[in-house]
mmCIF file of the N, C-alpha and C atoms, coordinates in Angstrom:
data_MODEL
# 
_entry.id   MODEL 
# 
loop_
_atom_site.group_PDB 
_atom_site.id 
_atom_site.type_symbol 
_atom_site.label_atom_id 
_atom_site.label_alt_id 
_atom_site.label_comp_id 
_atom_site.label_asym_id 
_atom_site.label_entity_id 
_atom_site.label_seq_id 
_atom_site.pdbx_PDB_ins_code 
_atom_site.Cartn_x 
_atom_site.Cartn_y 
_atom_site.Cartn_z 
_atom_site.occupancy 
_atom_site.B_iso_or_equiv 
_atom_site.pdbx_formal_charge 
_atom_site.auth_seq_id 
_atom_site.auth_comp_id 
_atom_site.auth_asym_id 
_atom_site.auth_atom_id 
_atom_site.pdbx_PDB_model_num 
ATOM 1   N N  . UNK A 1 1  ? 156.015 -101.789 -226.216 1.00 0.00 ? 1  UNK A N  1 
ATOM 2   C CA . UNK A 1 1  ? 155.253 -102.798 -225.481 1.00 0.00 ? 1  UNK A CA 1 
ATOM 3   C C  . UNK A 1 1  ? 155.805 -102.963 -224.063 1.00 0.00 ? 1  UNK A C  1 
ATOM 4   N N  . UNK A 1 2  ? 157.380 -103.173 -224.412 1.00 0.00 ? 2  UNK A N  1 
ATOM 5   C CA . UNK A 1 2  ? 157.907 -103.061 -222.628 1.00 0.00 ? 2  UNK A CA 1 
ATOM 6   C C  . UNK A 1 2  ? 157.435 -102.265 -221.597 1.00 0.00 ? 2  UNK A C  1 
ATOM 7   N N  . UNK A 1 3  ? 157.040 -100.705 -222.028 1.00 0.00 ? 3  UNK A N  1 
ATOM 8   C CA . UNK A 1 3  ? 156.675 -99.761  -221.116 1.00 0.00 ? 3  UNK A CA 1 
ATOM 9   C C  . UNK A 1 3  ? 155.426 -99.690  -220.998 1.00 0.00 ? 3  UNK A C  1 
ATOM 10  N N  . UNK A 1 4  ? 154.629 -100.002 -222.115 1.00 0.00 ? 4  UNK A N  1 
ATOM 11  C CA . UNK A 1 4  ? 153.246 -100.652 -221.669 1.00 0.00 ? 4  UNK A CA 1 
ATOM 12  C C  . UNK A 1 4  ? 152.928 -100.903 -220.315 1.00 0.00 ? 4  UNK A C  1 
ATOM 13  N N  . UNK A 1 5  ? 153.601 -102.229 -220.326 1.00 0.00 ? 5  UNK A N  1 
ATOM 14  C CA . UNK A 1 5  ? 153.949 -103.433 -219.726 1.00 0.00 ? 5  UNK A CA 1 
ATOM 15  C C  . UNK A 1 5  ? 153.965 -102.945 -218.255 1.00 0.00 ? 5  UNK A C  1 
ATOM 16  N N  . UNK A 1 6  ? 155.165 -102.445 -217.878 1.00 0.00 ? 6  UNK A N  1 
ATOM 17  C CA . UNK A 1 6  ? 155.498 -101.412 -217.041 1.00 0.00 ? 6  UNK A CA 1 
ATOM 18  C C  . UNK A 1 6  ? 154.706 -100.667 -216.255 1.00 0.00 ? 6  UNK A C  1 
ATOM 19  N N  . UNK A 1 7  ? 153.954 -99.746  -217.332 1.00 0.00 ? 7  UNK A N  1 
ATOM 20  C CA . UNK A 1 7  ? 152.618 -98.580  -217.001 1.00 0.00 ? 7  UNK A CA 1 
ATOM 21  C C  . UNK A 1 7  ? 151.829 -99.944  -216.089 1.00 0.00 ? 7  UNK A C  1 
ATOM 22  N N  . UNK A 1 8  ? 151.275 -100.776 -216.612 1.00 0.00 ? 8  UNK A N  1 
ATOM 23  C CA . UNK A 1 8  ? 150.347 -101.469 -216.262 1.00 0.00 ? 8  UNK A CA 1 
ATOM 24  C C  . UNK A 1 8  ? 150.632 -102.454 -214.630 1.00 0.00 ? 8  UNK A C  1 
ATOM 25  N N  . UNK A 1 9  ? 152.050 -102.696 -214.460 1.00 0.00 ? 9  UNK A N  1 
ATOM 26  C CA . UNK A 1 9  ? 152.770 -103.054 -213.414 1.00 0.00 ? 9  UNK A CA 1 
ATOM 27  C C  . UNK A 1 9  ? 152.635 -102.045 -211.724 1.00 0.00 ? 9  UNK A C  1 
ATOM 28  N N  . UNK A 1 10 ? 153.022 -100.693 -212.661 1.00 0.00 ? 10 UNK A N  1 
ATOM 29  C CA . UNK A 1 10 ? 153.324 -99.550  -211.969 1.00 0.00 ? 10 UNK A CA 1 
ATOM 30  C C  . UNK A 1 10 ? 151.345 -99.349  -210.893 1.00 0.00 ? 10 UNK A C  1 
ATOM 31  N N  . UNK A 1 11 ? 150.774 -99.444  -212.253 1.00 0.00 ? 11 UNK A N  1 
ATOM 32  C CA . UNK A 1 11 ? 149.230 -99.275  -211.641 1.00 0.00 ? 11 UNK A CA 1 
ATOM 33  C C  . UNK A 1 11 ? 148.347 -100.462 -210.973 1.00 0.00 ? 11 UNK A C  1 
ATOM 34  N N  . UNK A 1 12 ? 149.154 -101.424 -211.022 1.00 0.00 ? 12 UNK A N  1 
ATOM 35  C CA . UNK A 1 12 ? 148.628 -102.643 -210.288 1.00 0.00 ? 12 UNK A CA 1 
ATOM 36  C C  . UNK A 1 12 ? 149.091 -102.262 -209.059 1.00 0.00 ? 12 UNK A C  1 
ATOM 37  N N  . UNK A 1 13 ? 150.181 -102.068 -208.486 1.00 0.00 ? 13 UNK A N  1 
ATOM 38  C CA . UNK A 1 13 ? 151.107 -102.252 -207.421 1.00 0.00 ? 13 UNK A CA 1 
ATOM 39  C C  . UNK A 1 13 ? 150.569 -101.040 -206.862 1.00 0.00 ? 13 UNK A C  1 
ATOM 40  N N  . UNK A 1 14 ? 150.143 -99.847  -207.399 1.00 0.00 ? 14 UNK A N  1 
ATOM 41  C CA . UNK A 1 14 ? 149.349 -98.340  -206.862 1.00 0.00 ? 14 UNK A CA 1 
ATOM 42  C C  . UNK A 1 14 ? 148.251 -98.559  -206.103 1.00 0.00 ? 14 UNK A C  1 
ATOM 43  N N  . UNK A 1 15 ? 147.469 -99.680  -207.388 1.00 0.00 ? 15 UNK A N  1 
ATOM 44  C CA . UNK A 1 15 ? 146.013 -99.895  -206.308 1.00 0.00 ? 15 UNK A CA 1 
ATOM 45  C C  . UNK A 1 15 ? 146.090 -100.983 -205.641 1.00 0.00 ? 15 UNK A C  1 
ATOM 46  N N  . UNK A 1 16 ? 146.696 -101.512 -205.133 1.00 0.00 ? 16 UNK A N  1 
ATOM 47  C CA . UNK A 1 16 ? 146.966 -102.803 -204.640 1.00 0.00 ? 16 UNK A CA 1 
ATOM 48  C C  . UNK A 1 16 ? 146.447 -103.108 -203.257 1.00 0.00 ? 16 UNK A C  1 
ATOM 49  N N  . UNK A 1 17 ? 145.301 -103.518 -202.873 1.00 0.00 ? 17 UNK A N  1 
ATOM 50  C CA . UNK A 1 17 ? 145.139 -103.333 -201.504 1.00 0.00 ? 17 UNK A CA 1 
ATOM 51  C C  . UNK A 1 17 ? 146.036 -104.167 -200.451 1.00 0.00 ? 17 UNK A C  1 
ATOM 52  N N  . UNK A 1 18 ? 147.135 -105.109 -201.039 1.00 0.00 ? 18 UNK A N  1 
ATOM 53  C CA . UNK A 1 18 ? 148.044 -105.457 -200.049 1.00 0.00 ? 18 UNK A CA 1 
ATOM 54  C C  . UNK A 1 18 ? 149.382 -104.742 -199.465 1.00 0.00 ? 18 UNK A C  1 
ATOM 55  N N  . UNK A 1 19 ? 149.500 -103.807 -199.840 1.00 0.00 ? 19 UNK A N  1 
ATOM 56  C CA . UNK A 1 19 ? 150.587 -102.575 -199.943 1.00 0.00 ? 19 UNK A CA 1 
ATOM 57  C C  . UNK A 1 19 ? 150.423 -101.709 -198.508 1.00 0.00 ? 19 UNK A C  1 
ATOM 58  N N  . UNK A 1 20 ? 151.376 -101.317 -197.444 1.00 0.00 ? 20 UNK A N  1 
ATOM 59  C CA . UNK A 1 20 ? 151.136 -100.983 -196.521 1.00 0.00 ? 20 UNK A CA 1 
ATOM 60  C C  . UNK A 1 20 ? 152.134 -99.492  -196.280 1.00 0.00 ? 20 UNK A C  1 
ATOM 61  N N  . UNK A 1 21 ? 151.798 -98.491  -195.885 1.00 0.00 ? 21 UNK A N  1 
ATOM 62  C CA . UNK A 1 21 ? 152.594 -97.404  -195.828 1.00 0.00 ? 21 UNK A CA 1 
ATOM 63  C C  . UNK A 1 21 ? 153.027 -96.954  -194.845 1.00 0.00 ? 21 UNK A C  1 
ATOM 64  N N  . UNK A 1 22 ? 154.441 -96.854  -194.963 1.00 0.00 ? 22 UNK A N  1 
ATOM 65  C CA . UNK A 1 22 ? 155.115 -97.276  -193.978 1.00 0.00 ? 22 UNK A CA 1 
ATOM 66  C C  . UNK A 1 22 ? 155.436 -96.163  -192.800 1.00 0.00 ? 22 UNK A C  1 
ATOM 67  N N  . UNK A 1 23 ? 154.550 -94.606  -193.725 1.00 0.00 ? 23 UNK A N  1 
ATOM 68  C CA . UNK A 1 23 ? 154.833 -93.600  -192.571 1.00 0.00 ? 23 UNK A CA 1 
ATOM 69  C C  . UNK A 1 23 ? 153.687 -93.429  -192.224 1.00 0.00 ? 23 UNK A C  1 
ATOM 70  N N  . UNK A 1 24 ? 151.982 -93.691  -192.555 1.00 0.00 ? 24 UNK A N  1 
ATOM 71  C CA . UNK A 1 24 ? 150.837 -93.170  -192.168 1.00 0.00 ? 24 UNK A CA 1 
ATOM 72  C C  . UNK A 1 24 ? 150.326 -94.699  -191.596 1.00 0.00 ? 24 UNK A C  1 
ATOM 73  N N  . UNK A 1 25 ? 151.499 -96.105  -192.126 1.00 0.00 ? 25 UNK A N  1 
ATOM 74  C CA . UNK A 1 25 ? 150.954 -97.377  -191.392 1.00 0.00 ? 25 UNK A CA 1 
ATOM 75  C C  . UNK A 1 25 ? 149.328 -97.899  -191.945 1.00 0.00 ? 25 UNK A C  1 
ATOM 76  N N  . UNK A 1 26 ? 148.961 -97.468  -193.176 1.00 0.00 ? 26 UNK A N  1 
ATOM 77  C CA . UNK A 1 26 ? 147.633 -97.499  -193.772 1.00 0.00 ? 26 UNK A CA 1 
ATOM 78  C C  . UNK A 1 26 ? 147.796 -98.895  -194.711 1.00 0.00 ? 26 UNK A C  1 
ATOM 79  N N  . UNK A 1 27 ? 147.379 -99.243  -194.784 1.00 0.00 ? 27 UNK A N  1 
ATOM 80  C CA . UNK A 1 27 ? 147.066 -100.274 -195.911 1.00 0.00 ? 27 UNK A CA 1 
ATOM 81  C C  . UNK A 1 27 ? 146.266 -99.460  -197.405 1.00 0.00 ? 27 UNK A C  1 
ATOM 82  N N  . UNK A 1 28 ? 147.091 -99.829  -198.452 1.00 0.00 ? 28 UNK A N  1 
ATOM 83  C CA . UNK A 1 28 ? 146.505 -99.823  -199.825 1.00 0.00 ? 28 UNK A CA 1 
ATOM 84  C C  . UNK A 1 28 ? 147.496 -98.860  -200.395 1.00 0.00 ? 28 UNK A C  1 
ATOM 85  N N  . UNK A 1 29 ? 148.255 -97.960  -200.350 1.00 0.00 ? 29 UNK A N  1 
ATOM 86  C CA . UNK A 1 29 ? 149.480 -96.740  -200.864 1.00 0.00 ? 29 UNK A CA 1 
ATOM 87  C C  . UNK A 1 29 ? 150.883 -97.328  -199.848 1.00 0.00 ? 29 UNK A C  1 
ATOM 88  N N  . UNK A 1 30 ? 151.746 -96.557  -200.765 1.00 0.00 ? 30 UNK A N  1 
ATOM 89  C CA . UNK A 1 30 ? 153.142 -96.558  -200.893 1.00 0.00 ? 30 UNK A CA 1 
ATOM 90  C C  . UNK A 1 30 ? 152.905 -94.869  -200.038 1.00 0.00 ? 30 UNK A C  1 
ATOM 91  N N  . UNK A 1 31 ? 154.273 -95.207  -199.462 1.00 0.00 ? 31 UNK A N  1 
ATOM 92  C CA . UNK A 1 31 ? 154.502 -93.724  -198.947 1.00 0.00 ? 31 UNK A CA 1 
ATOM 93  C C  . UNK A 1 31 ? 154.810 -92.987  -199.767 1.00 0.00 ? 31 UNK A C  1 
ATOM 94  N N  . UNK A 1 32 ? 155.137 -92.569  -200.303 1.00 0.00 ? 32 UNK A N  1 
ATOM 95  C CA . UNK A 1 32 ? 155.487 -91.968  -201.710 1.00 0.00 ? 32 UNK A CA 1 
ATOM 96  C C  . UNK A 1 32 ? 154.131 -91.204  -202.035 1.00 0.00 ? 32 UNK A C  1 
ATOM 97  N N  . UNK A 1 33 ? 153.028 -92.166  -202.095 1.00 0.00 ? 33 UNK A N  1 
ATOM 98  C CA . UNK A 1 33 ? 151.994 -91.538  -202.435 1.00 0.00 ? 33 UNK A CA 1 
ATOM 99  C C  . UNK A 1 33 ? 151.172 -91.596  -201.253 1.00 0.00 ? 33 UNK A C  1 
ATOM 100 N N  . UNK A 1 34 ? 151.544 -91.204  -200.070 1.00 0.00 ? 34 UNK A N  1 
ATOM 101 C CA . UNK A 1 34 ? 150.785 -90.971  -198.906 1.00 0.00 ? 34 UNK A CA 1 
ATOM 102 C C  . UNK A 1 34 ? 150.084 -89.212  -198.907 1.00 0.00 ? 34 UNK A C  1 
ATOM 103 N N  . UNK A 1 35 ? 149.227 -89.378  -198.442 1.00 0.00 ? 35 UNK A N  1 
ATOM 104 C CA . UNK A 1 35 ? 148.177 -88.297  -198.392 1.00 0.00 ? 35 UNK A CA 1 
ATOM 105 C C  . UNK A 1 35 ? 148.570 -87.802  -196.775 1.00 0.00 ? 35 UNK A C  1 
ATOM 106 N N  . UNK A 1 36 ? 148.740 -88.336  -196.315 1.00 0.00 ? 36 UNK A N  1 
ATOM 107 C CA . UNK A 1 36 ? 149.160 -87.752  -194.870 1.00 0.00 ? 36 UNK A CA 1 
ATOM 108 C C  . UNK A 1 36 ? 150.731 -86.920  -194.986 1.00 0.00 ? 36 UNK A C  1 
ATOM 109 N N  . UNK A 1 37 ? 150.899 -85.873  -195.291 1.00 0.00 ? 37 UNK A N  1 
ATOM 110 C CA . UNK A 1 37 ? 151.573 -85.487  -195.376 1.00 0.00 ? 37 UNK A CA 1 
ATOM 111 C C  . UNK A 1 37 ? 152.604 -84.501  -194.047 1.00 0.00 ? 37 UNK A C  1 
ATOM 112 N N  . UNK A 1 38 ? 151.740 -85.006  -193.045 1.00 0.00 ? 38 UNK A N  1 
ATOM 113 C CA . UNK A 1 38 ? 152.322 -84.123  -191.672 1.00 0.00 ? 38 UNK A CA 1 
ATOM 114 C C  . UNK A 1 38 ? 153.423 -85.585  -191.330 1.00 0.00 ? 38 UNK A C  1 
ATOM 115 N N  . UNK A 1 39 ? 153.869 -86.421  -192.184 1.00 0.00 ? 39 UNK A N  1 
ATOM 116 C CA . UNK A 1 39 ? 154.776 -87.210  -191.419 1.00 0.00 ? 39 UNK A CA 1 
ATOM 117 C C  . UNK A 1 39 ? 156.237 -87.256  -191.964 1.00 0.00 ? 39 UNK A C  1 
# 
């Protein structure tokens, strides 16, 4: 149930449209999962 829990944390915070990235400067992704990858 903990990792459930977790999974479901992990995918809130993914789609999150308050989340700002800090190398493409986009709103809605984590750099981590930035699509702009020339940075």
């Amino acid at each position: 149930q903990q990792q459930q829990q977790q999974q479901q944390q992990h995918k809130w915070y993914r789609s999150s449209p308050n989340v700002r990235c800090y190398k493409c400067n986009r709103i809605g992704h984590f750099a981590q999962d930035c699509y702009s990858k020339n940075y």
